[in-house]
VEXKOL-293843 format. One line per 8 residues: number of its first residue (from 0); for each residue x, y, z of N, C-alpha, C, O, CB. Coordinates in steps of 0.05 Angstrom, whole numbers, padded with zeros to 5 digits. Last residue first. Glycine has a CB too. Example, Ala and Ser with C-alpha at 12.3 -4.5 7.8 and 13.67 -1.06 7.14 Angstrom:
BEGIN
1 = 00257:-00045:00142:00273:-00021:00143:00258:00001:00157:00268:00023:00161:00282:-00012:00114 | 00264:-00114:00156:00246:-00090:00156:00264:-00066:00156:00285:-00066:00169:00226:-00089:00181
This chain:
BEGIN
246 = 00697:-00635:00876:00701:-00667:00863:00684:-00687:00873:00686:-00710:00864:00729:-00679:00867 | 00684:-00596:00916:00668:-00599:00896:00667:-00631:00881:00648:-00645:00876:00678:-00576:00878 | 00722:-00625:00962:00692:-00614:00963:00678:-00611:00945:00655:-00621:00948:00689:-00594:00972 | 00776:-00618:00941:00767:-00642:00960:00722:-00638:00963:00705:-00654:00967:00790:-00634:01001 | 00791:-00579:00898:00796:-00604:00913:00794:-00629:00929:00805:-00651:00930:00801:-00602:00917 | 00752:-00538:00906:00764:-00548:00882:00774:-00579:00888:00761:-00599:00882:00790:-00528:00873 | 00752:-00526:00961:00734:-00530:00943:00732:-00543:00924:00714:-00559:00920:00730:-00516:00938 | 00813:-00508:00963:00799:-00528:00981:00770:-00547:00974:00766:-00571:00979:00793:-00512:01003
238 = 00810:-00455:00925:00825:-00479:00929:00815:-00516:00944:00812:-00538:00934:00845:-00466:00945 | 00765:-00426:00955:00764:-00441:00925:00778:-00467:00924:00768:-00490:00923:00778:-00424:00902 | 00795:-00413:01007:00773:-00435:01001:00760:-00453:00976:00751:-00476:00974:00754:-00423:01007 | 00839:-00391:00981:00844:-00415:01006:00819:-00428:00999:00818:-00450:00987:00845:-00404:01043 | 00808:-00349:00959:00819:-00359:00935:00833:-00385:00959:00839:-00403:00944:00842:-00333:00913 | 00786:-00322:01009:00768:-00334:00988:00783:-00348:00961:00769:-00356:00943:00748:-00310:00979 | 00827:-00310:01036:00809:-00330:01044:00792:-00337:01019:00786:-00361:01013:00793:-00321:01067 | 00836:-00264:01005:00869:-00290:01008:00843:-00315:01024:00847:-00338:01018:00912:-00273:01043
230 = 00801:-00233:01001:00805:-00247:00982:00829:-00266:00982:00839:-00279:00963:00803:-00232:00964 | 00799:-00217:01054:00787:-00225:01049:00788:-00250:01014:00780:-00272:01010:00775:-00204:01055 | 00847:-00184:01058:00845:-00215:01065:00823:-00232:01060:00825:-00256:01062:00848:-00218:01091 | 00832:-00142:01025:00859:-00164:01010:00854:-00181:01028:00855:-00203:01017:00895:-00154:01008 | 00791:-00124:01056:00788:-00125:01025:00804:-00152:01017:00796:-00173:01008:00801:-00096:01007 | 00821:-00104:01098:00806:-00122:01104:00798:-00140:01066:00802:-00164:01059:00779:-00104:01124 | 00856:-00071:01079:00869:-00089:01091:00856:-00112:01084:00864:-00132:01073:00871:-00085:01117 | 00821:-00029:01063:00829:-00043:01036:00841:-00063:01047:00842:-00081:01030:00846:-00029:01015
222 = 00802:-00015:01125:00787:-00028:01101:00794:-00045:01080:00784:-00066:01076:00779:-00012:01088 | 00851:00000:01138:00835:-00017:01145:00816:-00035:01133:00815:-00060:01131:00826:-00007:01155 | 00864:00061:01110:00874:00028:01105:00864:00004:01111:00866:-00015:01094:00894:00023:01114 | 00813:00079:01119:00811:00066:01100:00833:00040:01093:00830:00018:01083:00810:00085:01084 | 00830:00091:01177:00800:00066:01172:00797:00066:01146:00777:00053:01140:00765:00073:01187 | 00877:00116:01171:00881:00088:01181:00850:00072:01178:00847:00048:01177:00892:00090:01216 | 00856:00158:01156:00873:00149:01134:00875:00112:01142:00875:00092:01128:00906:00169:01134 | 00830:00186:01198:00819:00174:01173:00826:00165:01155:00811:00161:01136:00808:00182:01163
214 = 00883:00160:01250:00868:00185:01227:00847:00170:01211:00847:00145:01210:00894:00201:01201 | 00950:00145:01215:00925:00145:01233:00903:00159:01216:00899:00166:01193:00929:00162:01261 | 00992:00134:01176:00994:00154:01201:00970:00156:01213:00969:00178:01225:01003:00183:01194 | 01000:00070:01152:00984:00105:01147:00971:00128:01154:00951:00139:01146:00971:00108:01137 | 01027:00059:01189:01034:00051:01167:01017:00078:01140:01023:00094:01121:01023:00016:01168 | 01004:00058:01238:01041:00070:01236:01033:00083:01200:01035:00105:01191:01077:00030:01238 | 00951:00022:01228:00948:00047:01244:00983:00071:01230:00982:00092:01218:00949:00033:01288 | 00975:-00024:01212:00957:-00010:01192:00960:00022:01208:00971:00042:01197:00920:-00026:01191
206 = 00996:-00041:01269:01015:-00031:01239:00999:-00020:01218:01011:-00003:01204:01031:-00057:01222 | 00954:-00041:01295:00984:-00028:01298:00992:-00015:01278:00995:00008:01271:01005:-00046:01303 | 00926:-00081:01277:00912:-00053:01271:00937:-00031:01274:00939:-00010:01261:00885:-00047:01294 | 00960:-00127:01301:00958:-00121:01274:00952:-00101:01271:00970:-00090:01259:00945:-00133:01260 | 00959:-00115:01361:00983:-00105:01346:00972:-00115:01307:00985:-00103:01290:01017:-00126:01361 | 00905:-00070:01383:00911:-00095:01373:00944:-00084:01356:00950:-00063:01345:00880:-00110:01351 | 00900:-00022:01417:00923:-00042:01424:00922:-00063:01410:00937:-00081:01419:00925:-00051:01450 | 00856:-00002:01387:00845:-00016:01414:00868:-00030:01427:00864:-00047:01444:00820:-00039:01409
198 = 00859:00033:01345:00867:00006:01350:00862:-00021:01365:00863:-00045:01361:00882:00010:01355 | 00801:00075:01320:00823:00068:01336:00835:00034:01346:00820:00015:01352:00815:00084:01361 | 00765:00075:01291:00777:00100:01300:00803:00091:01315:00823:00106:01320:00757:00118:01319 | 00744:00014:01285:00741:00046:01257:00763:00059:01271:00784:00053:01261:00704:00075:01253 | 00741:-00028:01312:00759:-00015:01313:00758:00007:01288:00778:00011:01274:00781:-00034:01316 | 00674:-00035:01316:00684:-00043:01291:00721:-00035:01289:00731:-00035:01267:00663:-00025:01268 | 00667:00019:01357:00662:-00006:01346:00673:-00006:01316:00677:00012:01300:00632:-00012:01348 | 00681:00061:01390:00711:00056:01359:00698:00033:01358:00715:00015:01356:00757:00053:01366
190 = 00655:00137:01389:00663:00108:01406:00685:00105:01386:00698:00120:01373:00638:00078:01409 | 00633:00188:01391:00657:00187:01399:00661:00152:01414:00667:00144:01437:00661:00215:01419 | 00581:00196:01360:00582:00181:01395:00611:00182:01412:00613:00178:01436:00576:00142:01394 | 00597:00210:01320:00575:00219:01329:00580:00216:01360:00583:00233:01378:00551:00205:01317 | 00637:00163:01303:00641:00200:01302:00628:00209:01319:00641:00219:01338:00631:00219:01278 | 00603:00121:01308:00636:00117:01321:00637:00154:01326:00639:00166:01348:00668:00100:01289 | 00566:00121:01269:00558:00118:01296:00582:00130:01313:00579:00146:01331:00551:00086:01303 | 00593:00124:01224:00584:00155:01228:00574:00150:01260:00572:00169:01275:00556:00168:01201
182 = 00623:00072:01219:00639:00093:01227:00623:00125:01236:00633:00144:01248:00658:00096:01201 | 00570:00051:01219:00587:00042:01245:00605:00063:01243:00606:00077:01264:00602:00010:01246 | 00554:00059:01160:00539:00068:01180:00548:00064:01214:00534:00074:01232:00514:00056:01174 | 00602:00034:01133:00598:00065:01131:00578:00077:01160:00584:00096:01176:00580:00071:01097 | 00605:-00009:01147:00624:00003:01164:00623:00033:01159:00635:00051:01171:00652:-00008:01158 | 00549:-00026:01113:00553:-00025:01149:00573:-00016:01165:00569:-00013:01189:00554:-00048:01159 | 00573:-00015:01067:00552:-00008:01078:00543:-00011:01112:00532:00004:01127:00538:-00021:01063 | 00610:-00051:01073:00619:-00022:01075:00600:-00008:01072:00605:00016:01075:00637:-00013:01057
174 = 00583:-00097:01071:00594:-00090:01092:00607:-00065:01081:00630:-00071:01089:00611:-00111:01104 | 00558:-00095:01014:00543:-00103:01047:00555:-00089:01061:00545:-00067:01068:00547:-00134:01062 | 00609:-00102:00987:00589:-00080:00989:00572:-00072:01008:00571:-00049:01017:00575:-00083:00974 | 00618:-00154:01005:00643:-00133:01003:00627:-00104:00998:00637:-00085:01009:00667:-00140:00975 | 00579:-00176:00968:00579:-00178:01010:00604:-00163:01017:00608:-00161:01041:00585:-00217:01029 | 00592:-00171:00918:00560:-00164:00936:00561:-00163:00967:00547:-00152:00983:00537:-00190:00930 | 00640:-00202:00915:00637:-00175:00917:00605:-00153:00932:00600:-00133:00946:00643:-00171:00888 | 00619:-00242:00919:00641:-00240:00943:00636:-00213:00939:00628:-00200:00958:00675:-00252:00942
166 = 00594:-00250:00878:00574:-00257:00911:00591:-00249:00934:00585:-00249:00958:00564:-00294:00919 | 00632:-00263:00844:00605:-00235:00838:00592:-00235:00864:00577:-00216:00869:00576:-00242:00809 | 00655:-00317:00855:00665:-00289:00860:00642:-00266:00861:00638:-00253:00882:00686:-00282:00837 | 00624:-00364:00900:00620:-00345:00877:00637:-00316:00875:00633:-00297:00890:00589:-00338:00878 | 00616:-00417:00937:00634:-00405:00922:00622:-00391:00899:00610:-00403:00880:00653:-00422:00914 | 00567:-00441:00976:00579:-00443:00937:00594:-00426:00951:00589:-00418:00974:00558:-00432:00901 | 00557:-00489:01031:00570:-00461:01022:00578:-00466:00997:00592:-00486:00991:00595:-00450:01039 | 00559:-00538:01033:00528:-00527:01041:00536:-00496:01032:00517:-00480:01027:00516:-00532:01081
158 = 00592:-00571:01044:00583:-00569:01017:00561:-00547:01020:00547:-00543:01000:00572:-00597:01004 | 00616:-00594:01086:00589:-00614:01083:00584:-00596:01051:00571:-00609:01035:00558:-00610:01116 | 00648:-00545:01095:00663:-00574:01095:00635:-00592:01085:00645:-00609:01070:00677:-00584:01131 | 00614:-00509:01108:00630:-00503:01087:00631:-00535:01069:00622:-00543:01048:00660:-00491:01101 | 00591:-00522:01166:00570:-00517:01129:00595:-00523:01106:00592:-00541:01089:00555:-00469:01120 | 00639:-00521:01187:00626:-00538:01192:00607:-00543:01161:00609:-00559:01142:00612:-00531:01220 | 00657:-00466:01184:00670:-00489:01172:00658:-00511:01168:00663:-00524:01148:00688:-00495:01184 | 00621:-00446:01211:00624:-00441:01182:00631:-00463:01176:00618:-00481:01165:00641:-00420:01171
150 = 00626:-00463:01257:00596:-00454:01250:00604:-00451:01220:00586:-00456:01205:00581:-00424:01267 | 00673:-00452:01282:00658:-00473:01267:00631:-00478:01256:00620:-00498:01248:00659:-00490:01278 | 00675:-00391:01282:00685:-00406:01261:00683:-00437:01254:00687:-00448:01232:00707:-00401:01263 | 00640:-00384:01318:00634:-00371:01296:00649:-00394:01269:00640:-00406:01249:00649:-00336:01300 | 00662:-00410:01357:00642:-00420:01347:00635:-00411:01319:00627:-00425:01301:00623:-00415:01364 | 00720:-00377:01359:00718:-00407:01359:00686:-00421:01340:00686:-00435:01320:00718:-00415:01394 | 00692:-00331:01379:00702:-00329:01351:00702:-00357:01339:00691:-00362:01318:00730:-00316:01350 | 00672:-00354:01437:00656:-00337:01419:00673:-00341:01387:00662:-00357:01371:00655:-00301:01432
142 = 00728:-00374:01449:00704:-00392:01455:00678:-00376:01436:00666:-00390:01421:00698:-00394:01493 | 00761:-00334:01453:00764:-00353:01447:00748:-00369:01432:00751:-00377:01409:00770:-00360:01461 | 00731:-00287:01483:00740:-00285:01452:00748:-00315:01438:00741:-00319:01415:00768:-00264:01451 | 00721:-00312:01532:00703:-00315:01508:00708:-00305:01492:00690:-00307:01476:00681:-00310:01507 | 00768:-00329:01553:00764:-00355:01546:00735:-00346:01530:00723:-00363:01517:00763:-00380:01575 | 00784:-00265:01565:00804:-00280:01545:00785:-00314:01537:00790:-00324:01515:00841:-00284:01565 | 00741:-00264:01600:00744:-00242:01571:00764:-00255:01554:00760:-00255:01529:00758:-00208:01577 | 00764:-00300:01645:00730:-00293:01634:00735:-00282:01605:00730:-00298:01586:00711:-00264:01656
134 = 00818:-00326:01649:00807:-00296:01659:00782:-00299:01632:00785:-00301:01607:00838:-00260:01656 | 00870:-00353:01646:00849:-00356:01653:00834:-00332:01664:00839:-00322:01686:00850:-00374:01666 | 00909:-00311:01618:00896:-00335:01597:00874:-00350:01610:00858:-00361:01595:00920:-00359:01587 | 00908:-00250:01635:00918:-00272:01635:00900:-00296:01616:00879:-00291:01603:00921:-00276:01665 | 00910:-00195:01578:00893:-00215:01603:00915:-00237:01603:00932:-00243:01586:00854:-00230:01594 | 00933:-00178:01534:00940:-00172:01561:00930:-00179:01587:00938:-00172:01609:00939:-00152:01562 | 00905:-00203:01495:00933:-00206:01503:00949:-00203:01525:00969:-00215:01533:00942:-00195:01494 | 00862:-00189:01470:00860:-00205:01505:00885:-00202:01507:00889:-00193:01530:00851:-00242:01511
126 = 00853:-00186:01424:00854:-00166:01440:00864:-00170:01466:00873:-00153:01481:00834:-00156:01440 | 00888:-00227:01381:00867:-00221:01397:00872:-00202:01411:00895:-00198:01415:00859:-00239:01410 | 00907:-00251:01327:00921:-00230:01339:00899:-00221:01353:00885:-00206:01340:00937:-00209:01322 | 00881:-00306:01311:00909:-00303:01310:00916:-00269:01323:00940:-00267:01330:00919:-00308:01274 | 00816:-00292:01334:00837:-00317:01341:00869:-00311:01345:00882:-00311:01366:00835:-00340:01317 | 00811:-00249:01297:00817:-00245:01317:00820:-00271:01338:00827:-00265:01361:00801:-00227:01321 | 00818:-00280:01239:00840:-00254:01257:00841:-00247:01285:00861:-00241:01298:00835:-00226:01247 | 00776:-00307:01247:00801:-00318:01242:00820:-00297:01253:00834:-00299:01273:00805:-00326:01212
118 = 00728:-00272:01248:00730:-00287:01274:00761:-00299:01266:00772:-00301:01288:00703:-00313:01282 | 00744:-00242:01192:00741:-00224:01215:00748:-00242:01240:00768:-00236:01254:00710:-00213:01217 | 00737:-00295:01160:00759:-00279:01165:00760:-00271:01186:00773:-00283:01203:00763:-00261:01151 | 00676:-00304:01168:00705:-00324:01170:00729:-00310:01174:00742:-00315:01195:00712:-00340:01144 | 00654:-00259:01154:00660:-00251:01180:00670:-00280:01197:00673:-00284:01221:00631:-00236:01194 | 00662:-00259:01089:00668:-00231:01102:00673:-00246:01143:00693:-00240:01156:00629:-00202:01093 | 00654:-00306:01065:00669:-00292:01049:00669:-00274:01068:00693:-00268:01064:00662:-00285:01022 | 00612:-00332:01107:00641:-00349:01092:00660:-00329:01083:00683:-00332:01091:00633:-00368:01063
110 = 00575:-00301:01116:00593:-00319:01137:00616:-00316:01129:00635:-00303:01137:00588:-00350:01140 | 00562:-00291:01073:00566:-00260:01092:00585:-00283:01107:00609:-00279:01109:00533:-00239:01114 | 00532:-00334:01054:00551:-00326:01040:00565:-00304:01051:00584:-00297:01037:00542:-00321:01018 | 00491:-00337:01097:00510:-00355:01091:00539:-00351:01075:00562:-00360:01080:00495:-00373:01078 | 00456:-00309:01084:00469:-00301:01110:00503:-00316:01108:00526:-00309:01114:00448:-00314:01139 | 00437:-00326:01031:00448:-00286:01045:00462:-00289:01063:00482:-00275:01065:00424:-00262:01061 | 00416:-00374:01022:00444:-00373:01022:00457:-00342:01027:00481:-00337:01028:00454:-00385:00993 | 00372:-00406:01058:00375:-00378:01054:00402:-00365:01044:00411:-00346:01057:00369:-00367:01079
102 = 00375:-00457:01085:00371:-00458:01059:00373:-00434:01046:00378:-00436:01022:00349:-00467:01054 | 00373:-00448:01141:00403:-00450:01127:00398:-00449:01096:00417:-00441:01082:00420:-00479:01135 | 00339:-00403:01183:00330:-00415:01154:00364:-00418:01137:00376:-00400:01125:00304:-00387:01134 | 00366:-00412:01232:00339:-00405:01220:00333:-00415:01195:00323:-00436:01190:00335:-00377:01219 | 00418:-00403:01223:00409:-00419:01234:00376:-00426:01224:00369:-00446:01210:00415:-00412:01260 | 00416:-00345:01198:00429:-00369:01181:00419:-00389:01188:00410:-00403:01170:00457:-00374:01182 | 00410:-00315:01245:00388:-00320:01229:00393:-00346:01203:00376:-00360:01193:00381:-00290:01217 | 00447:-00337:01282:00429:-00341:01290:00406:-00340:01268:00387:-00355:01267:00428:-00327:01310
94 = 00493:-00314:01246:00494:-00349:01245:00467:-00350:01258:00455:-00367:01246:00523:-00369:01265 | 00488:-00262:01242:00481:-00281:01223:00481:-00301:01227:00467:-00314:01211:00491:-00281:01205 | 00496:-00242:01297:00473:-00251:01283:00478:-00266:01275:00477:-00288:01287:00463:-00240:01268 | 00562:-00264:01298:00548:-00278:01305:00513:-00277:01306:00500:-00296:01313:00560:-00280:01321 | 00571:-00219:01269:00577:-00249:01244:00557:-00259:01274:00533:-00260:01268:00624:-00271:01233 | 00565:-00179:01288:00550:-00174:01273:00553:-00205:01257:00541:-00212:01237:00555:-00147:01260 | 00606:-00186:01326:00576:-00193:01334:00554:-00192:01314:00531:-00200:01318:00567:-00174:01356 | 00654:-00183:01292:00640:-00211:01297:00613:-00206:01319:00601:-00226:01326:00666:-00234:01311
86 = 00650:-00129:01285:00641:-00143:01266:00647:-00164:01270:00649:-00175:01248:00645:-00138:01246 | 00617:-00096:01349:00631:-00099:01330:00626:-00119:01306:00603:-00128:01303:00650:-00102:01341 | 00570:-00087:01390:00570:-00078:01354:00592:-00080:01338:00592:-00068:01316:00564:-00050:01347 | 00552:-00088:01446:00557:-00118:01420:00550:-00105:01381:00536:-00110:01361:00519:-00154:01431 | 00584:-00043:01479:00558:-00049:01463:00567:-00076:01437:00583:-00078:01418:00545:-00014:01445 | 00627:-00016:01503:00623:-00040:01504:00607:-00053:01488:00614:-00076:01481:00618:-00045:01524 | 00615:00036:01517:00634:00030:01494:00647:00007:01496:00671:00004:01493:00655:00050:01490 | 00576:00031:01549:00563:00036:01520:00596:00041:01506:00597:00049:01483:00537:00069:01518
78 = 00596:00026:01597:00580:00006:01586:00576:00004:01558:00573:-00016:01545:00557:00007:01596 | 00659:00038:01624:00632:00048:01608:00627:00027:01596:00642:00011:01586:00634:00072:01587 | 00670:-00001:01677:00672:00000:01649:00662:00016:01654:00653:00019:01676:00666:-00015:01628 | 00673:-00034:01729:00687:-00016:01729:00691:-00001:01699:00712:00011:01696:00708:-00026:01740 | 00618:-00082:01721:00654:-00067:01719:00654:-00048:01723:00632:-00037:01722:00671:-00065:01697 | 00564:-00093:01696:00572:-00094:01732:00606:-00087:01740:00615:-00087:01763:00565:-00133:01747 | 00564:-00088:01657:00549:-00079:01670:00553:-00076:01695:00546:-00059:01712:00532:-00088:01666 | 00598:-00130:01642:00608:-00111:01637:00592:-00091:01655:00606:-00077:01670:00610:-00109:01611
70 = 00571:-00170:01665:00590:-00177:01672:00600:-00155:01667:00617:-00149:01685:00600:-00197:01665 | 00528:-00166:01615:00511:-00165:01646:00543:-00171:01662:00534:-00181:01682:00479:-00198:01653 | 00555:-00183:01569:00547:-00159:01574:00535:-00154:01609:00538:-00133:01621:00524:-00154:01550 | 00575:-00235:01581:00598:-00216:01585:00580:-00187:01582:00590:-00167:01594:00625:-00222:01558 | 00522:-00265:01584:00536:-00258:01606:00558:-00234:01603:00559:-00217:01621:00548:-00283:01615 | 00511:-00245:01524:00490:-00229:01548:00507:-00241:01568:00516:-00220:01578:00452:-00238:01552 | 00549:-00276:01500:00549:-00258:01504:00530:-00242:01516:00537:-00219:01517:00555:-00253:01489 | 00536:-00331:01516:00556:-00325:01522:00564:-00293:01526:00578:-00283:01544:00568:-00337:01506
62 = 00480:-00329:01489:00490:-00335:01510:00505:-00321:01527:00498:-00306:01545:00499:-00350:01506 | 00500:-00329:01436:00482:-00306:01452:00479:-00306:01476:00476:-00284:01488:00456:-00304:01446 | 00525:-00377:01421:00532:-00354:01422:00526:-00325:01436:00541:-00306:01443:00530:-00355:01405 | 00488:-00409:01440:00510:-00409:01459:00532:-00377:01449:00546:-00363:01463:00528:-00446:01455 | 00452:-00402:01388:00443:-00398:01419:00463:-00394:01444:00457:-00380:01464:00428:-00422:01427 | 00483:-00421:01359:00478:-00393:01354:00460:-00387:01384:00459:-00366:01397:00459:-00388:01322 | 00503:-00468:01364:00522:-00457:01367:00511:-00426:01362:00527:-00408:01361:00543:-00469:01350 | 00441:-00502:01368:00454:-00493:01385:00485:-00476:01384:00492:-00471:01407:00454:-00512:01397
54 = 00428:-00485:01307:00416:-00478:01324:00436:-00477:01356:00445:-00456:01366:00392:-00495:01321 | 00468:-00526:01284:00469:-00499:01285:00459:-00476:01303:00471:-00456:01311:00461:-00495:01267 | 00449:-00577:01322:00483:-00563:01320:00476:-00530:01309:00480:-00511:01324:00507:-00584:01289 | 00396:-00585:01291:00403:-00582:01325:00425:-00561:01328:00423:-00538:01335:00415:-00612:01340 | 00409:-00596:01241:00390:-00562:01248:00397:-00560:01283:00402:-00539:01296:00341:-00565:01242 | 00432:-00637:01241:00452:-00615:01236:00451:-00584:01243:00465:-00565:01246:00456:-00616:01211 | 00390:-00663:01253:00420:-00664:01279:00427:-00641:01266:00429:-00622:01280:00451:-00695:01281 | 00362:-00661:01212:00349:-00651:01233:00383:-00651:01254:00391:-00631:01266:00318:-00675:01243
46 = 00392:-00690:01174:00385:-00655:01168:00379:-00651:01198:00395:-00635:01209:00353:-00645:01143 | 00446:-00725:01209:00428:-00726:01192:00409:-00691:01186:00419:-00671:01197:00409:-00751:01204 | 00520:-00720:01225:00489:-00721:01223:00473:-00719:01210:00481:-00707:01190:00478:-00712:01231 | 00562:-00725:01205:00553:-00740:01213:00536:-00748:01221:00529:-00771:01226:00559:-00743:01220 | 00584:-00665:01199:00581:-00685:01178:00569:-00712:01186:00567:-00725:01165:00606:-00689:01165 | 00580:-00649:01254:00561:-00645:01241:00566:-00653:01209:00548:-00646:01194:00555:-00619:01247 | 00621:-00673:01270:00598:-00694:01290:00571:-00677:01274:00548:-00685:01277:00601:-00688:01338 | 00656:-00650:01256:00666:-00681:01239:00632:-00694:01253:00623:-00717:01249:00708:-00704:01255
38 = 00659:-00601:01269:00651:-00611:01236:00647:-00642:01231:00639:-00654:01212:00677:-00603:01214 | 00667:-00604:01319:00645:-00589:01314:00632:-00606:01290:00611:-00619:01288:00652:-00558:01308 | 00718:-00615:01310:00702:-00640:01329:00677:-00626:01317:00664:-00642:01302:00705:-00642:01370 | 00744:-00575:01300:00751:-00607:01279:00723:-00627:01289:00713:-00647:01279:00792:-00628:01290 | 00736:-00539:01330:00726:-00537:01303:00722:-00565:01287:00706:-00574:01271:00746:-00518:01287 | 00772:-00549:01369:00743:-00551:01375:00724:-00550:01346:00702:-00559:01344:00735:-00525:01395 | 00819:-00554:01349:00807:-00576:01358:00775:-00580:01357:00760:-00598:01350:00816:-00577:01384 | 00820:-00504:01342:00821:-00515:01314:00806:-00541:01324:00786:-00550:01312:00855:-00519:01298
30 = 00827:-00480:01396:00809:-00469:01373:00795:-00483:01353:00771:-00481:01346:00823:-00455:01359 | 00870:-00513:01419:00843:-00524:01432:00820:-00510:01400:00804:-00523:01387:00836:-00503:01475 | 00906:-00475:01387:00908:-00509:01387:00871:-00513:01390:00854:-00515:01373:00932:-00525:01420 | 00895:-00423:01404:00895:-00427:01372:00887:-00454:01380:00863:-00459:01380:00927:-00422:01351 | 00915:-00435:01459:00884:-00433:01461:00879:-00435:01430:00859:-00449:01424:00870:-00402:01478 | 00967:-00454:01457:00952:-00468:01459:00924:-00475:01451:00913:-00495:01442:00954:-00466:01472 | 00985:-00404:01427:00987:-00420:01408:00978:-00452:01423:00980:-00472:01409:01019:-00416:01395 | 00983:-00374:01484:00959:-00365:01455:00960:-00382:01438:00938:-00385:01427:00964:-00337:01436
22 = 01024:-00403:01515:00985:-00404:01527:00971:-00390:01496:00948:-00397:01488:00974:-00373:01567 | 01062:-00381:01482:01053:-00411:01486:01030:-00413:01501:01014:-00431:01493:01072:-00428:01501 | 01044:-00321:01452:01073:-00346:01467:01059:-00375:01471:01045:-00385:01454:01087:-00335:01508 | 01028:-00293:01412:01043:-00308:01403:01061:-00330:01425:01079:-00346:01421:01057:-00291:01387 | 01019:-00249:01462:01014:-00247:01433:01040:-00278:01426:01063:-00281:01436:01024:-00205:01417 | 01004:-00252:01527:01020:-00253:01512:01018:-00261:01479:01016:-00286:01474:01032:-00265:01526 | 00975:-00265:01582:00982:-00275:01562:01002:-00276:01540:01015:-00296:01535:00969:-00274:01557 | 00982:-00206:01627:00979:-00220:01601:00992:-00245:01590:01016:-00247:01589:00985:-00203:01584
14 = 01005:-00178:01659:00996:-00201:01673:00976:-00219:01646:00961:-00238:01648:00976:-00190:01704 | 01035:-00131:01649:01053:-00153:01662:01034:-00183:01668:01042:-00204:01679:01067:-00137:01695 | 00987:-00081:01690:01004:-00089:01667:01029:-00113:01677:01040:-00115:01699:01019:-00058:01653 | 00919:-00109:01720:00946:-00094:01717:00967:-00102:01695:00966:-00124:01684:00960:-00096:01742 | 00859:-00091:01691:00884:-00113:01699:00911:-00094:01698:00919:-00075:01684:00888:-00144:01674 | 00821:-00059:01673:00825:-00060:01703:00850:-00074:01709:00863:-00069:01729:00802:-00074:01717 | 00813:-00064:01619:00814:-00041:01629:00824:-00033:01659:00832:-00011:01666:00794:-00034:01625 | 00801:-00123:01619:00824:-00114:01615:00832:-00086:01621:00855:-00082:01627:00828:-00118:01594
6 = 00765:-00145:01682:00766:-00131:01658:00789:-00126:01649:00806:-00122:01668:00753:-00109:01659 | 00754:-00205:01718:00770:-00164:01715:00767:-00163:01688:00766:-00184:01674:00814:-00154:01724 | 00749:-00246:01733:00723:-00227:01727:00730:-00202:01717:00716:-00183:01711:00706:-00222:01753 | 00801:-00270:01749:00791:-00279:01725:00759:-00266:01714:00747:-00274:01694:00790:-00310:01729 | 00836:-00252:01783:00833:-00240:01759:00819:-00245:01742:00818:-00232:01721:00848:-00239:01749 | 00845:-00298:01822:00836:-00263:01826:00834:-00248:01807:00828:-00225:01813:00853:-00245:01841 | 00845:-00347:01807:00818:-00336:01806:00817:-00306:01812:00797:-00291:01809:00800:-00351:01825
């Protein structure tokens, strides 16, 4: 428990988790678990259970995060280069207004094709790394992205998400409309939401970062990074679609 309120900014080095060892390819485990259970108890409900479930994974989302903001508030941080503006806070709106009206397929389609991915990556190469594995900040990247992602999957799997290429690209527009207006915030303010400016030590952004020497060169690689995974998820989901969901 002596670590488990610290901040990563505060922890000492050596007391991480660890990228890829066996407490991260647990918490992945418990991840998927929690997803499988999410989907299988919201295919199983009726419209109103299912409005419950959404509703509550967008409430626990907000939740979760006003404690880690009122927890940051009280660290050893700057506060304001903490601010809930990266791009899974911006996926976890959407699931609150998605929640709202699911019949609305805008939010829905932003889920699936753009900030599925985003919460998937940061599952497989998380920032926490250097936290220990019980420590506050490491069990809500977990537990925050986790929801995000059953929150999709969940719609996905019941059918409730089309597939449209021309709609992938419309929300590939969206959002560089929003990484345009997050990178001029990032300049202005000298922050890095959305990691625009800087890595933050994630080792994927690493290698984008080496790979095209930094700089404003590294938030476009970024970008086109984001672009190509995006479409390795969206031709996974077709697939899946195709197969077991549309038939």
């Amino acid at each position: 428990m002596k670590y488990f309120w610290t901040h990563r900014d505060n922890i000492p080095e050596g007391l991480g988790y660890g990228q890829f060892s066996a407490a991260h390819f647990i918490l992945m485990a418990l991840t998927v678990l929690f997803t499988v259970i999410i989907t299988i108890a919201y295919h199983g409900s009726d419209a109103n259970g299912r409005i419950i479930i959404l509703k509550s994974i967008a409430a626990t989302l907000m939740i979760i995060e006003v404690i880690k903001m009122i927890l940051i508030w009280f660290s050893d941080v700057k506060f304001t280069d903490y601010l809930p503006l990266e791009i899974c806070s911006f996926a976890a709106y959407s699931c609150v207004l998605d929640s709202i009206n699911p019949q609305n397929e805008f939010f829905s389609i932003l889920l699936l094709t753009l900030f599925l991915p985003a919460a998937t990556m940061a599952i497989i190469v998380p920032t926490t790394s250097t936290l220990p594995a019980f420590n506050f900040y490491t069990i809500h990247q977990f537990l925050y992205h986790g929801l995000i992602i059953a929150y999709v999957i969940a719609r996905f799997a019941c059918g409730e998400m089309d597939l449209s290429y021309p709609q992938l690209w419309l929300s590939i527009g969206k959002i560089l409309i929003l990484v345009g207006i997050m990178y001029c915030v990032d300049t202005i303010f000298d922050k890095n939401f959305m990691f625009l400016r800087d890595t933050y030590g994630n080792a994927l952004l690493g290698v984008i970062w080496n790979k095209t020497g930094g700089g404003f060169r590294y938030t476009i690689g970024l970008v086109l990074f984001s672009i190509v995974v995006i479409h390795v998820f969206y031709l996974l989901f077709w697939i899946i679609n195709m197969l077991f969901i549309a038939g």
